[in-house]
C-alpha positions in Angstrom: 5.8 26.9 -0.8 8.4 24.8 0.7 8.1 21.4 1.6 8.7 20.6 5.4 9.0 17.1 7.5 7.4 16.8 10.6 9.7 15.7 12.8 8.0 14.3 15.5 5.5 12.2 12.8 8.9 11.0 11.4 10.7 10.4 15.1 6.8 8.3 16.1 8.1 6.2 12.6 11.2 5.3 13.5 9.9 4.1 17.1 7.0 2.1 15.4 9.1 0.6 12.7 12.4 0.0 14.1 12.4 0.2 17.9 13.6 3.3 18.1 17.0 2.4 16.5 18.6 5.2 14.8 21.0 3.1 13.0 18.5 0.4 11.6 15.8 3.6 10.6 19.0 5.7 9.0 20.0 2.0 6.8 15.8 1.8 6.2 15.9 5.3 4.8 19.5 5.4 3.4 21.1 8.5 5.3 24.0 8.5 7.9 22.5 8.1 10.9 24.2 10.5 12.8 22.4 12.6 9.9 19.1 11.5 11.3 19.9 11.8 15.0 20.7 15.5 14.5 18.2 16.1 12.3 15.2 14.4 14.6 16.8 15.9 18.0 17.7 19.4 16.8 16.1 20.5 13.3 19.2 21.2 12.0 20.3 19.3 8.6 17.2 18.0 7.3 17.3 19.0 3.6 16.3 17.5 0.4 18.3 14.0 1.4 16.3 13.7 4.7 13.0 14.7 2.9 13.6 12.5 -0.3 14.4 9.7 2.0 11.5 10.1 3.8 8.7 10.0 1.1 11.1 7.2 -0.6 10.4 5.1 2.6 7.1 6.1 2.5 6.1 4.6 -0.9 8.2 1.5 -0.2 6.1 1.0 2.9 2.9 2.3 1.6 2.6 4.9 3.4 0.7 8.1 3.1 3.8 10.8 2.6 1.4 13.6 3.2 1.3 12.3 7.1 5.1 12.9 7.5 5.3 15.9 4.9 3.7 19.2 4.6 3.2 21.2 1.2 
């Protein structure tokens, strides 16, 4: 079973963490951040370096992966 990101858990993140700023969140998780934007605002582009990114923020931050990722 694949692994998929929630976006709108990950899109609530970047507003709670950094303001809603695309650019600082994209830096944070170390993607292009016109990666990101089409990936939160569309779906489209979010493979493995989106989802990698994401649970590598997540244990940086301590944070609970499993909130922003589904099995």
């Amino acid at each position: 079973m694949p692994m998929e990101i929630n976006r709108q858990k990950v899109f609530d993140l970047m507003n709670t963490n950094c303001a809603g700023n695309y650019n600082r969140f994209a830096r944070e998780l170390g993607v292009d951040p016109s990666h990101l934007y089409r990936y939160l605002n569309t779906g489209v582009g979010g493979g493995k370096k989106i989802l990698m990114s994401v649970l590598k923020y997540c244990k940086c931050n301590s944070l609970n992966f499993e909130d922003y990722i589904s099995m």
